[in-house]
VEXTI-436121 format. One record per atom (N, C-alpha, C): residue in one letter; x, y, z. Coordinates in steps of 0.02 Angstrom, whole numbers, padded with zeros to 5 digits, always signed. Example, Ala and Ser with C-alpha at 12.3 -4.5 7.8 and 13.67 -1.06 7.14 Angstrom:
BEGIN
A+00660-00284+00390 A+00615-00225+00390 A+00660-00165+00390 S+00642-00112+00354 S+00684-00053+00357 S+00645+00002+00394 
This chain:
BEGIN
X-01126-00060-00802 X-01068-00016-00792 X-01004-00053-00812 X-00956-00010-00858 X-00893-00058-00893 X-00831-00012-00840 X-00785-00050-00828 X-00727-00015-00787 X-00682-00043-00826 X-00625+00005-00846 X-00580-00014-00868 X-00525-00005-00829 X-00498-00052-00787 X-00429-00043-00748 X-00369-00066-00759 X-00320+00003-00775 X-00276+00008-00818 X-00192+00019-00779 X-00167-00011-00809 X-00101+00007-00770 X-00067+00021-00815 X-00006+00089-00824 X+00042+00113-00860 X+00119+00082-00861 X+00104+00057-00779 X+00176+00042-00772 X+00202-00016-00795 X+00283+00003-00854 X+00284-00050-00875 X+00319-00103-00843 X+00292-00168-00867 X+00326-00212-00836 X+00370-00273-00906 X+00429-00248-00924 X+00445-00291-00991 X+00463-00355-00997 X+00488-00388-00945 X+00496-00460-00919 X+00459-00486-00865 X+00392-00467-00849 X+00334-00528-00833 X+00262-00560-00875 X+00276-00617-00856 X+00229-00666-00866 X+00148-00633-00859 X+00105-00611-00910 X+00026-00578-00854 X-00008-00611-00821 X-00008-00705-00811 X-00035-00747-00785 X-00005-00716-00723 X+00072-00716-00702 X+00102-00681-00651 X+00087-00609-00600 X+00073-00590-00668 X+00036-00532-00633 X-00025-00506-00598 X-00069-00566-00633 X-00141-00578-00618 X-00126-00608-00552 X-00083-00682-00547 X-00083-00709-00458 X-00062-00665-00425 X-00011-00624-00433 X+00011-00574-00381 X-00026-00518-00374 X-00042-00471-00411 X-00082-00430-00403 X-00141-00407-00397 X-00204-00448-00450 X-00233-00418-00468 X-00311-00479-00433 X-00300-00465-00357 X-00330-00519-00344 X-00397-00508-00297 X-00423-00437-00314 X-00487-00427-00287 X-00553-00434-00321 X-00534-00453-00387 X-00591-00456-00446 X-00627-00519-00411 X-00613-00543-00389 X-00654-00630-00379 X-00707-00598-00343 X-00713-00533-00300 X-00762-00495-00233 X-00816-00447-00272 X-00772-00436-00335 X-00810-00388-00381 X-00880-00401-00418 X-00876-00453-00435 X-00919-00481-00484 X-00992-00517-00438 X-01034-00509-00419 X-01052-00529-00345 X-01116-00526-00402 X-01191-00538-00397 X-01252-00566-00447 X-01272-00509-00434 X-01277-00454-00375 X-01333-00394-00399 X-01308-00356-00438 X-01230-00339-00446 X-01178-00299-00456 X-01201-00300-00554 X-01227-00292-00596 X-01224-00284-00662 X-01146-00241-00676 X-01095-00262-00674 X-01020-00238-00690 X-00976-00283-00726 X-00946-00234-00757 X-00878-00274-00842 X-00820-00244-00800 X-00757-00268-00779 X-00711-00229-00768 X-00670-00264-00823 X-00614-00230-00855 X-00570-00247-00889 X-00486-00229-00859 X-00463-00270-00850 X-00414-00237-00809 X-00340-00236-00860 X-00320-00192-00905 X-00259-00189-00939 X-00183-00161-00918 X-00144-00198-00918 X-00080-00204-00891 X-00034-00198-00953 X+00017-00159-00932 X+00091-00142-00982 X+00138-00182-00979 X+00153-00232-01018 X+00190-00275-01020 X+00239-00285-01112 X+00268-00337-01107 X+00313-00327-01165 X+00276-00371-01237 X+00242-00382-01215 X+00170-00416-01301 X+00108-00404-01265 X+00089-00407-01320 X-00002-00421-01313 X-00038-00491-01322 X-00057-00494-01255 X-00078-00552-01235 X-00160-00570-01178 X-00179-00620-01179 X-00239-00611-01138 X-00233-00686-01089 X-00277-00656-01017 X-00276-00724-00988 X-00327-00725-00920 X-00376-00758-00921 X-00436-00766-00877 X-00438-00803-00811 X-00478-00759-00774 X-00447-00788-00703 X-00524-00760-00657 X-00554-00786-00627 X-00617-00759-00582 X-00664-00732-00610 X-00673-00766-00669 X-00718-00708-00716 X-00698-00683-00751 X-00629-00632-00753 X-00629-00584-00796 X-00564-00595-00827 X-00572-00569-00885 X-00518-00575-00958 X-00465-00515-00934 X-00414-00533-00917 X-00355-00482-00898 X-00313-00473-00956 X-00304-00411-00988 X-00257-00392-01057 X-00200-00365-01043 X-00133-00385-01077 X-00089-00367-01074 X-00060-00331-01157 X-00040-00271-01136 X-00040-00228-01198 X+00031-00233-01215 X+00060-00222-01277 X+00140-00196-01282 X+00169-00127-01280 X+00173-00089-01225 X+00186-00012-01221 X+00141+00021-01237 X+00141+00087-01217 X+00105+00153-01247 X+00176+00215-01245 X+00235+00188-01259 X+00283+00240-01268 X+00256+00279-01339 X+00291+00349-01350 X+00255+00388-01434 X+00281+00341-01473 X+00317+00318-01466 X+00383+00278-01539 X+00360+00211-01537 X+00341+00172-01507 X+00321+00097-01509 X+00229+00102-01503 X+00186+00139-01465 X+00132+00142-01480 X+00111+00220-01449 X+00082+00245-01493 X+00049+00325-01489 X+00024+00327-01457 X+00003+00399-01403 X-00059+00388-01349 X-00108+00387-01395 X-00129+00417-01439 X-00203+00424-01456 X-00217+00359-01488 X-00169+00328-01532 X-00195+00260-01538 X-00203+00223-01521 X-00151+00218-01449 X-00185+00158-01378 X-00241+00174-01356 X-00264+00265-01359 X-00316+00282-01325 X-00384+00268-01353 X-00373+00266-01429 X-00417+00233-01476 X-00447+00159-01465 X-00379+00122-01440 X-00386+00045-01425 X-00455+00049-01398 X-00426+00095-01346 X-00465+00080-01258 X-00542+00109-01273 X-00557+00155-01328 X-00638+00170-01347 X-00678+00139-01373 X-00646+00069-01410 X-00687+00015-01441 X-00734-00017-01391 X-00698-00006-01322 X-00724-00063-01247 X-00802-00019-01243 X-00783+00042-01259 X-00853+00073-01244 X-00865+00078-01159 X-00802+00104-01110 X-00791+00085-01047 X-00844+00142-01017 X-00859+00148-00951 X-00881+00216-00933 X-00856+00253-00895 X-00803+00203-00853 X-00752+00237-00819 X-00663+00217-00838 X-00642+00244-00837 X-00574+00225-00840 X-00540+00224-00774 X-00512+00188-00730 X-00482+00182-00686 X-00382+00213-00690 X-00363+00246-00691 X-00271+00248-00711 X-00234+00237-00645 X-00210+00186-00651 X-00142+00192-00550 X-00088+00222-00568 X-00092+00278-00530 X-00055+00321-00508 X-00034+00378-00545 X-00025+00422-00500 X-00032+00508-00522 X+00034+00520-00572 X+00062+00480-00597 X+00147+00500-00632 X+00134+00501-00697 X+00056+00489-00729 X+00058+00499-00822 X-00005+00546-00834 X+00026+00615-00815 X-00019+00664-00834 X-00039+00676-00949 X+00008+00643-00960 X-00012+00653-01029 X-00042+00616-01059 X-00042+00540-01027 X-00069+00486-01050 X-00157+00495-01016 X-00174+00539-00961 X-00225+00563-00953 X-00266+00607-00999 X-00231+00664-01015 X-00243+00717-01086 X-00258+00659-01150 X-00228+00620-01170 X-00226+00586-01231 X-00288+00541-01221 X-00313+00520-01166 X-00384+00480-01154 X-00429+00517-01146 X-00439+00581-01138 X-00489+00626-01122 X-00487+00639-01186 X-00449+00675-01241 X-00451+00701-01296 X-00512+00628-01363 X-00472+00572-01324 X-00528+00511-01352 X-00579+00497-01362 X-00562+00500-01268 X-00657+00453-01256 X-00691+00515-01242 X-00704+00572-01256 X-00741+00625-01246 X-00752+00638-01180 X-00791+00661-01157 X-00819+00706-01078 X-00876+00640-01050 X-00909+00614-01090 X-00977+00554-01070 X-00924+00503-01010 X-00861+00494-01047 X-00812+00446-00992 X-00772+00471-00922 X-00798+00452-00887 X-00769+00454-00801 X-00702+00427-00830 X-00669+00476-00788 X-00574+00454-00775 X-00565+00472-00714 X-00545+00414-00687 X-00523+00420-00586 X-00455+00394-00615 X-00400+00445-00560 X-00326+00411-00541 X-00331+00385-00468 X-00294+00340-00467 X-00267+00307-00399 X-00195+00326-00392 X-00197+00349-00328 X-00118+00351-00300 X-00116+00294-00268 X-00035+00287-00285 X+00004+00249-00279 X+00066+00261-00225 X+00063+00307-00189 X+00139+00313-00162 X+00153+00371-00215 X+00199+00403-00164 X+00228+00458-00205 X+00221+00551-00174 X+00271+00580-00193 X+00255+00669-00180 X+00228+00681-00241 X+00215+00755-00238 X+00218+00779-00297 X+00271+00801-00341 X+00293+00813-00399 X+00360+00812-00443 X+00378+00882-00414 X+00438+00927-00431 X+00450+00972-00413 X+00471+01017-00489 X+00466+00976-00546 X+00475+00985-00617 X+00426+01044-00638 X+00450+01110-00665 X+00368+01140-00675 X+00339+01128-00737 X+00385+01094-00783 X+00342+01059-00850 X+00287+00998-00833 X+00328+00968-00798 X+00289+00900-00755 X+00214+00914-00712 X+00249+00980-00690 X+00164+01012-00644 X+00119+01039-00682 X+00161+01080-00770 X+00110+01093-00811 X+00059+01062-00848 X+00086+00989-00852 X+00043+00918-00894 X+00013+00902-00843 X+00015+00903-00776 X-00024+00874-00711 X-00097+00902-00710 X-00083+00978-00711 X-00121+01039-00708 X-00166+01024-00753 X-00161+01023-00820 X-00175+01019-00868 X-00261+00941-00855 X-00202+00892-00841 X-00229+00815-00833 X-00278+00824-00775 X-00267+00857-00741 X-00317+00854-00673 X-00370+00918-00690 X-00360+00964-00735 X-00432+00969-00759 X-00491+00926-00812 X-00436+00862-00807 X-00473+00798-00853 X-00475+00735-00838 X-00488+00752-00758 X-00513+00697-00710 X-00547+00708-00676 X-00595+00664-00648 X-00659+00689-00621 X-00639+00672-00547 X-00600+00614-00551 X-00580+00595-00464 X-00516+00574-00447 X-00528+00559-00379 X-00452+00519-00379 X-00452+00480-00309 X-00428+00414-00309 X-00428+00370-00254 X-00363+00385-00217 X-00372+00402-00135 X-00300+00399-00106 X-00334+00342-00046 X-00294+00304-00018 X-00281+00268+00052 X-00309+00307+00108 X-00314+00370+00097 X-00304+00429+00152 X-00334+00489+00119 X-00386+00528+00125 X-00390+00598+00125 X-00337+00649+00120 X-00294+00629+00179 X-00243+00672+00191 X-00163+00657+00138 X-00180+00601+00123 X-00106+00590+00084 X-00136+00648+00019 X-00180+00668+00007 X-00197+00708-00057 X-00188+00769-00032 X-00167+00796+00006 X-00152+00882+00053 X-00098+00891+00002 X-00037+00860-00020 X+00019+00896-00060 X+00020+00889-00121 X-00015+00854-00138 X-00045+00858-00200 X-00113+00930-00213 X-00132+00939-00176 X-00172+01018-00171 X-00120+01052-00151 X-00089+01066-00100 X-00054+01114-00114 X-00003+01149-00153 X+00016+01093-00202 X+00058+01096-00254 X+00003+01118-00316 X-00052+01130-00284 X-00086+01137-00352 X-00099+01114-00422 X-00088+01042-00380 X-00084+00991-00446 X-00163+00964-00463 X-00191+00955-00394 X-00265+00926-00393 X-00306+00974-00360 X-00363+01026-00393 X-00387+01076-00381 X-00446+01040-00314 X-00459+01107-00274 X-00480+01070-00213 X-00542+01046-00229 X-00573+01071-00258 X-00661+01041-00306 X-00656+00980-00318 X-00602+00950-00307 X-00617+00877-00360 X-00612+00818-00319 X-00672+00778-00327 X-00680+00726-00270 X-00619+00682-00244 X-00606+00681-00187 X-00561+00639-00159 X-00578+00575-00130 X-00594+00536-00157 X-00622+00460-00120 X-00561+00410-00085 X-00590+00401-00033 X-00546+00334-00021 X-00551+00258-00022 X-00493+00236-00037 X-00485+00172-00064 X-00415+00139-00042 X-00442+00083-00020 X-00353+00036-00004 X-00328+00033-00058 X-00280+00034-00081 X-00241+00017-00144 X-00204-00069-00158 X-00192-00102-00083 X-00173-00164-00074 X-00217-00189-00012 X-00207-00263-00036 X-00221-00297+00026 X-00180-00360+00026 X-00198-00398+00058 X-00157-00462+00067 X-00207-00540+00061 X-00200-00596+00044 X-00226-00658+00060 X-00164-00685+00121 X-00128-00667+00127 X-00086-00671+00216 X-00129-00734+00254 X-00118-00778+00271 X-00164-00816+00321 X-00092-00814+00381 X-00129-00810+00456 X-00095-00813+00487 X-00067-00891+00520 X-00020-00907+00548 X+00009-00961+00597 X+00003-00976+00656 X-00024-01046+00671 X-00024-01024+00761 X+00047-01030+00793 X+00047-00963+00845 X+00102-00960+00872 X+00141-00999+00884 X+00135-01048+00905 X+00182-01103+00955 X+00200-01154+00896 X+00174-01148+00822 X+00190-01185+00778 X+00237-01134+00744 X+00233-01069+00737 X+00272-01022+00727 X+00324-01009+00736 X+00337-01014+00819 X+00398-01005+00847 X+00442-01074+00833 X+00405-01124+00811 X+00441-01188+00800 X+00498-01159+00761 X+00489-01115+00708 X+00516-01112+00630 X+00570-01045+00660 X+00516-00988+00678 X+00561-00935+00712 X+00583-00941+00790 X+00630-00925+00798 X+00660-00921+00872 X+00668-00860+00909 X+00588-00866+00949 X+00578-00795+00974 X+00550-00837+01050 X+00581-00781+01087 X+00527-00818+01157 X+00502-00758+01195 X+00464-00778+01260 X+00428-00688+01275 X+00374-00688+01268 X+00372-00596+01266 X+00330-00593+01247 X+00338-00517+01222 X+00392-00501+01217 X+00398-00457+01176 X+00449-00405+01124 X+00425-00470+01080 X+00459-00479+01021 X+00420-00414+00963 X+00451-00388+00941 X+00450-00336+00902 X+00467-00348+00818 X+00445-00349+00777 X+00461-00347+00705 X+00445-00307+00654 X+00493-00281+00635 X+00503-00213+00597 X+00524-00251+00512 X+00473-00214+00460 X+00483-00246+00396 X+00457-00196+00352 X+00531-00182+00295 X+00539-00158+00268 X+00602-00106+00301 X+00610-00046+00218 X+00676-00056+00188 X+00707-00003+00232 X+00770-00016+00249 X+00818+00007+00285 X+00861+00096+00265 X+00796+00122+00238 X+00800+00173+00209 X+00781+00254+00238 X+00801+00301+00241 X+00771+00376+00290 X+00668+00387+00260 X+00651+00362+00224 X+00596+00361+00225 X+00553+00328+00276 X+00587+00257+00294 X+00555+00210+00345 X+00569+00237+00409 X+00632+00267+00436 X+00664+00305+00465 X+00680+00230+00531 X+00710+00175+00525 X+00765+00153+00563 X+00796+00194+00604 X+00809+00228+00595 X+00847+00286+00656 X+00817+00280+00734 X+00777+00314+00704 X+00717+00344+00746 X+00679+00280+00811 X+00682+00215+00749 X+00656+00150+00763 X+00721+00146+00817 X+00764+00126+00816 X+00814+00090+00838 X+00822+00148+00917 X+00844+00197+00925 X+00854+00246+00962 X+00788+00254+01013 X+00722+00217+00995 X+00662+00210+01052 X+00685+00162+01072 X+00701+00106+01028 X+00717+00039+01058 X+00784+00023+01113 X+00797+00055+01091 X+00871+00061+01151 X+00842+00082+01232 X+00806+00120+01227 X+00795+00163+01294 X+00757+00082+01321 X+00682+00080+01275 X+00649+00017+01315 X+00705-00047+01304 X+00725-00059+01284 X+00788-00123+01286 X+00798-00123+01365 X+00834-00051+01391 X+00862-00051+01446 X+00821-00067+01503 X+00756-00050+01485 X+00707-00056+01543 X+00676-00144+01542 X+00685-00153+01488 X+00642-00219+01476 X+00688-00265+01450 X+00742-00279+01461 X+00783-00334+01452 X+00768-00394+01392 X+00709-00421+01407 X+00676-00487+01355 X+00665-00462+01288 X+00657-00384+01302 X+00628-00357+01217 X+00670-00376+01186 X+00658-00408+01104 X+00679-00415+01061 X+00661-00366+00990 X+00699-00338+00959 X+00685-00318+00865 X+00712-00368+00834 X+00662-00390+00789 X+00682-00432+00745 X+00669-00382+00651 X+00718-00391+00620 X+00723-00324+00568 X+00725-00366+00496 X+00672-00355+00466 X+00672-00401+00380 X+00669-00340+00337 X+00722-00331+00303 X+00716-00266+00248 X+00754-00305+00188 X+00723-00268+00142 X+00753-00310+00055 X+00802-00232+00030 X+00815-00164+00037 X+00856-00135+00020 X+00893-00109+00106 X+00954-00090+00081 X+00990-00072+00155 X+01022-00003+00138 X+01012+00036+00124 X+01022+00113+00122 X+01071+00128+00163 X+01036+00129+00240 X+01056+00148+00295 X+01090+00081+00354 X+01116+00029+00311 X+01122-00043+00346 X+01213-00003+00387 X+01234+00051+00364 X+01288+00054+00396 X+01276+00104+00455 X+01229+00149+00451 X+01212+00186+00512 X+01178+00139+00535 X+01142+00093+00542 X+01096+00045+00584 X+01140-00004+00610 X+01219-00029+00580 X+01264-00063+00606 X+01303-00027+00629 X+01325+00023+00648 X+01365+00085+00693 X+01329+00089+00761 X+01247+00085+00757 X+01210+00083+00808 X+01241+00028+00844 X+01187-00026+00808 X+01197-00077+00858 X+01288-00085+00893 X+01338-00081+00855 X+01387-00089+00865 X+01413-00061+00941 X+01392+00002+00935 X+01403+00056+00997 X+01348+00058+01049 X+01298+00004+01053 X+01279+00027+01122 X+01259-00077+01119 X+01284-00088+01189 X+01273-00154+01223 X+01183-00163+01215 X+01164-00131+01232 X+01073-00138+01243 X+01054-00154+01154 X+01061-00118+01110 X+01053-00142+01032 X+01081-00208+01014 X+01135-00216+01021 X+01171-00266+00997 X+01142-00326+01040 X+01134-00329+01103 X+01101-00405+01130 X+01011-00383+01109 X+00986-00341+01093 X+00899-00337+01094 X+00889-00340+01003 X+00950-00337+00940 X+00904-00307+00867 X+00948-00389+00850 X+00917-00407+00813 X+00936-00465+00753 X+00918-00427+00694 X+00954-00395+00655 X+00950-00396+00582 X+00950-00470+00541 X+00890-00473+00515 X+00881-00530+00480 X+00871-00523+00423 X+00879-00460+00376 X+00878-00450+00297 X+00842-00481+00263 X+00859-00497+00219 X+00782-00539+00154 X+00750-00594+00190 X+00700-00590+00159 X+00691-00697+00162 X+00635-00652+00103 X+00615-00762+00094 X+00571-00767+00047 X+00468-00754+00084 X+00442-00705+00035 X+00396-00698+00036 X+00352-00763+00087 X+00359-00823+00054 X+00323-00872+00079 X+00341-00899+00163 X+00398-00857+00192 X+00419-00862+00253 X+00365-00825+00313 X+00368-00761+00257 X+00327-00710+00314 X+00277-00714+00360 X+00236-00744+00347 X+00188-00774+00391 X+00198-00818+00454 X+00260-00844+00446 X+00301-00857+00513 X+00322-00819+00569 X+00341-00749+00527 X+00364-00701+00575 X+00321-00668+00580 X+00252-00639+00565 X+00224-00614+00583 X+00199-00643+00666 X+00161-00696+00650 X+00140-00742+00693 X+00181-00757+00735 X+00256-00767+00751 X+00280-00780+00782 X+00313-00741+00841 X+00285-00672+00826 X+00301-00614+00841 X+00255-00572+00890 X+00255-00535+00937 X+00209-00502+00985 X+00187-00418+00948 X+00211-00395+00920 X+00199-00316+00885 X+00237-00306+00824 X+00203-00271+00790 X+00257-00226+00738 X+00245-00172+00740 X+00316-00130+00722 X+00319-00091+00716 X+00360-00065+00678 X+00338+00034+00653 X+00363+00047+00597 X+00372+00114+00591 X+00428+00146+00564 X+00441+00219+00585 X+00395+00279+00525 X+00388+00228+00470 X+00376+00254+00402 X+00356+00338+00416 X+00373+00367+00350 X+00370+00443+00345 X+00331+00462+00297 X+00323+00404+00246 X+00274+00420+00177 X+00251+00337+00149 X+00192+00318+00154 X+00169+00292+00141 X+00125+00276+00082 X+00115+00239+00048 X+00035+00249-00015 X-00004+00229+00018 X+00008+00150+00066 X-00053+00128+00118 X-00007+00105+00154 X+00018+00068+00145 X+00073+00003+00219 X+00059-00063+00209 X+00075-00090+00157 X+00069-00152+00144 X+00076-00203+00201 X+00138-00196+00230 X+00173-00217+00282 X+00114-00224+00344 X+00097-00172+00366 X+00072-00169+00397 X-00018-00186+00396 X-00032-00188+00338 X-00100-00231+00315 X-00083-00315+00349 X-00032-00339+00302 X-00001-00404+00322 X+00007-00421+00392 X+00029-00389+00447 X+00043-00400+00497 X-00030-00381+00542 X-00087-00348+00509 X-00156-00348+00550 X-00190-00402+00526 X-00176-00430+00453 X-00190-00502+00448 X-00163-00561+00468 X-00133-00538+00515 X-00093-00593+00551 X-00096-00619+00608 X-00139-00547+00638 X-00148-00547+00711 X-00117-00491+00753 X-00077-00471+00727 X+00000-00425+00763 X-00037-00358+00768 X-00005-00359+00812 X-00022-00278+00859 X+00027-00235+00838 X-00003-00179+00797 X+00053-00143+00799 X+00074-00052+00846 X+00132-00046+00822 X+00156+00026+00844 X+00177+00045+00800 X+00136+00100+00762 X+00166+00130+00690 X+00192+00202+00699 X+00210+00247+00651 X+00194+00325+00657 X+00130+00346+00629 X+00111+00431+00661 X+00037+00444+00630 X+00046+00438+00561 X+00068+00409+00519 X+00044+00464+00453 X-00031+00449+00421 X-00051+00473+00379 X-00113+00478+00349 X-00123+00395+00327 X-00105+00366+00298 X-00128+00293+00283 X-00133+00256+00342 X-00071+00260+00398 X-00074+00209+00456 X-00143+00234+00494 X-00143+00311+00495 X-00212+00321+00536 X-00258+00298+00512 X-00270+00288+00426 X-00327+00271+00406 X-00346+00189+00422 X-00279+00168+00398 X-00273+00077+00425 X-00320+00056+00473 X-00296+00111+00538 X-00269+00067+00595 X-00359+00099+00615 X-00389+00139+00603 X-00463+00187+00616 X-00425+00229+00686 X-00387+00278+00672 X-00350+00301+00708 X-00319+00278+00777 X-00297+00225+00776 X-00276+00191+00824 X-00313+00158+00855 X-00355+00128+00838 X-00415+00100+00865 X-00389+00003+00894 X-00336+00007+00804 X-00305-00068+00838 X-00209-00055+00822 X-00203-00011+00875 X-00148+00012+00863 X-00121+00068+00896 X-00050+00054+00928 X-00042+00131+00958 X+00006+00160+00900 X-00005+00223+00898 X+00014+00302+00849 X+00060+00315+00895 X+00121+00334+00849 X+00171+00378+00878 X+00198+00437+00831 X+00199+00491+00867 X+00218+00555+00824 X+00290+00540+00759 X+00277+00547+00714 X+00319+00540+00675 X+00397+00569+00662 X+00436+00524+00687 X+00504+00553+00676 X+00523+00558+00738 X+00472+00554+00810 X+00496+00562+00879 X+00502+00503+00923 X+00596+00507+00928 X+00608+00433+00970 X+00564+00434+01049 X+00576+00489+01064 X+00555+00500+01136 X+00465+00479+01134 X+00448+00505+01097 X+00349+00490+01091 X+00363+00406+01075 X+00391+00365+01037 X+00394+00310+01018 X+00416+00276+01079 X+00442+00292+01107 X+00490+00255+01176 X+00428+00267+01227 X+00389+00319+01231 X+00327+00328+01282 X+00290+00254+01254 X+00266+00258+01192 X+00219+00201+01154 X+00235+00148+01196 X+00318+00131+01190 X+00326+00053+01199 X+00317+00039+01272 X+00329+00104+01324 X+00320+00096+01381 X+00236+00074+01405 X+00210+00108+01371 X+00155+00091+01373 X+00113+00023+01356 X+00139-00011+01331 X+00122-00087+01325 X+00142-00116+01360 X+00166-00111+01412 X+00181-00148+01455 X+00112-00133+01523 X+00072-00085+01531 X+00021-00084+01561 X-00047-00098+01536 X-00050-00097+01462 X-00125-00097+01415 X-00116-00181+01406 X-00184-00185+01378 X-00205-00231+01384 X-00220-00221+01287 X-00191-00259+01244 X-00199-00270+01188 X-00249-00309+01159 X-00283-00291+01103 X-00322-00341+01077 X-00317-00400+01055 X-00334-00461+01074 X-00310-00507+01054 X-00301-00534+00956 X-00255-00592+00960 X-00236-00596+00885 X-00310-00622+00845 X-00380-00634+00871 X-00430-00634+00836 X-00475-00589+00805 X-00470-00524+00881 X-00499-00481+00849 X-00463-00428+00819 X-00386-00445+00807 X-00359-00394+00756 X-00375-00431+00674 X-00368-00499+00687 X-00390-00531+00624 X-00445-00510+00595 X-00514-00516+00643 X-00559-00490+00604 X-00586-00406+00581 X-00528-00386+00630 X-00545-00324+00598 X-00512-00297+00541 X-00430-00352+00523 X-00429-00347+00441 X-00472-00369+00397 X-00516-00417+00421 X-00561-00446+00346 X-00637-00384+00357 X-00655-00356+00401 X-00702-00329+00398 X-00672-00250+00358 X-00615-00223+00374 X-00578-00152+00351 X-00547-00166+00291 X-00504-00232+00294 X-00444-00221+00242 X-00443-00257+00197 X-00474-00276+00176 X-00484-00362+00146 X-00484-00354+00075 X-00473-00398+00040 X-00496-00370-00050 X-00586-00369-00051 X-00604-00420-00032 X-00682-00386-00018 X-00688-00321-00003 X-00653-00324+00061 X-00684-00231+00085 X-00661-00176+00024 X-00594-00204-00008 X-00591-00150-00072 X-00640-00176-00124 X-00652-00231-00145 X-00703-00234-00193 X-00756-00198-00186 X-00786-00198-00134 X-00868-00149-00099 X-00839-00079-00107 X-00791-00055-00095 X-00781+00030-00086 X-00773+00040-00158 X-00738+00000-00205 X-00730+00016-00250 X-00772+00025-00309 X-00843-00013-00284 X-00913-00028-00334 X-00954+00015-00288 X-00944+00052-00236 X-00993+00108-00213 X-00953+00151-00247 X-00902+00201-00254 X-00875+00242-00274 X-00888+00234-00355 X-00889+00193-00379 X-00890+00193-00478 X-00963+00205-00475 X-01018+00180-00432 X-01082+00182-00429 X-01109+00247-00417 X-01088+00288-00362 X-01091+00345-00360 X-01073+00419-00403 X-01000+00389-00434 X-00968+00426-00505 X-01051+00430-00565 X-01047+00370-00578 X-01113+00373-00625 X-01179+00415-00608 X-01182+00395-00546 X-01232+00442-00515 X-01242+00510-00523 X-01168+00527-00523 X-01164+00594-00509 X-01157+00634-00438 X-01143+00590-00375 X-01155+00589-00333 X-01076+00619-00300 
């Protein structure tokens, strides 16, 4: 079985060695001795270039714009591989779908992966969708349910298999605490860390306005807040500004570097997160590989994450008052400890665990199954 996993999105100033360490780092789980599988994994970048890593030969193409390279002649490229499935991330190139079907004939499986995202509201955009999703056989979401508005937009007819699949994971190793707190300055025990962007999608609002109520009740609570865009950094500084309980309980701590994070995870008693739309929760992968307990909102990826709250309390989405019940509530439960949230990321979330879902699902495609 040949997989060809393909990415559209371009990237015109990176390195693909770069892209391969950062991204593309579940292939090492893939390739396993019973497994007879070729994946090819091709990336959009600014030349054409190649570079090997776990086995497999990773290609970097120069565009598939009409004016610098044609679909049908990239799509041509991609029929020499003789692939049997085509893999595409993410639902935003309905024509570059049409132009690979028109290629590799009907014998070739084409699965999309979502990525994050609604559906467009464009009706030319929904007409090439329409079109493309009668020339796909599947499609990977995080969640069952993140694919509901995508059917009801009538973009992805309800016949057509919906599989699930993590889309990220993490190599995250966690810190022991007390070496943790060396670096971060947290004491307690209940320290809170909220990560990511300061935007009405994540919904900060919502976050901050539970936290106030338990602040008042629980004095020691701390938010500790790492976001890389600030949208909403002036309604979230109006907050804290105006109420005494925010301003002594939130530290806005804005960027740091990637290679920090694992400090704060670890150094930290919960996370939590207001999010409203998710592809999966990166963030929150990271912080169950860390150990951290979290308090998220329901949506369809965190439920799927978390096996509906299984290592995790759910709070209704968008409701301070249900979120403010949550936090009250940890103060009587008894949480899982930071081992067995660990292992229940490497057994759920792991690039292994996506390597295996991802070679039963291509296995089954062939099948027919």
């Amino acid at each position: 079985m040949k997989i060809i996993d393909l990415s559209f999105y371009h990237h015109p100033t990176a390195d693909l060695q770069q892209m391969v360490n950062r991204f593309s780092t579940s292939y090492q789980y893939i390739f396993e001795a019973d497994r007879k599988l070729e994946v090819i994994p091709v990336l959009n970048l600014a030349t054409n270039t190649q570079f090997t890593k776990d086995g497999c030969t990773f290609h970097g193409f120069k565009g598939t714009s009409l004016v610098r390279d044609p679909l049908f002649g990239f799509a041509r490229k991609l029929k020499k591989w003789n692939p049997d499935i085509v893999m595409v991330h993410g639902l935003v190139y309905p024509e570059k779908i049409i132009a690979l079907r028109m290629i590799l004939g009907n014998k070739v499986k084409i699965v999309v992966q979502h990525h994050g995202g609604l559906p467009s509201k464009n009706s030319i955009k929904k007409f090439f969708h329409r079109i493309a999703d009668g020339m796909t056989d599947a499609y990977f979401f995080t969640s069952q349910y993140n694919s509901i508005p995508w059917q009801q937009a009538q973009i992805i007819h309800s016949s057509k298999p919906i599989l699930e699949l993590l889309e990220a994971s993490t190599f995250l190793k966690p810190v022991a605490k007390d070496i943790a707190r060396k670096t971060i300055a947290m004491e307690g025990n209940y320290n809170f860390l909220w990560v990511g962007r300061l935007h009405p999608d994540k919904d900060p609002i919502t976050v901050l306005k539970a936290f106030e109520k338990f602040a008042m009740i629980q004095p020691d609570a701390k938010l500790f807040m790492i976001f890389q865009s600030n949208d909403l950094l002036n309604e979230t500084n109006d907050m804290l500004s105006g109420s005494t309980a925010l301003k002594s309980a939130v530290q806005l701590v804005g960027k740091i570097d990637h290679s920090e994070i694992a400090n704060w995870y670890s150094a930290a008693d919960y996370f939590i997160s207001g999010s409203h739309h998710e592809g999966s929760g990166y963030a929150l992968i990271e912080a169950l590989a860390c150990g951290l307990f979290p308090v998220v909102s329901s949506i369809p990826p965190f439920i799927k994450i978390t096996s509906s709250g299984e290592v995790a309390l759910l709070f209704e989405t968008g409701d301070h008052e249900d979120l403010f019940r949550k936090l009250m509530q940890l103060k009587s439960m008894g949480k899982p400890s930071s081992d067995k949230l660990i292992s229940y990321f490497q057994k759920n979330l792991s690039f292994k665990k996506i390597a295996d879902t991802l070679y039963e699902h291509c296995r089954q495609l062939m099948d027919g199954k």
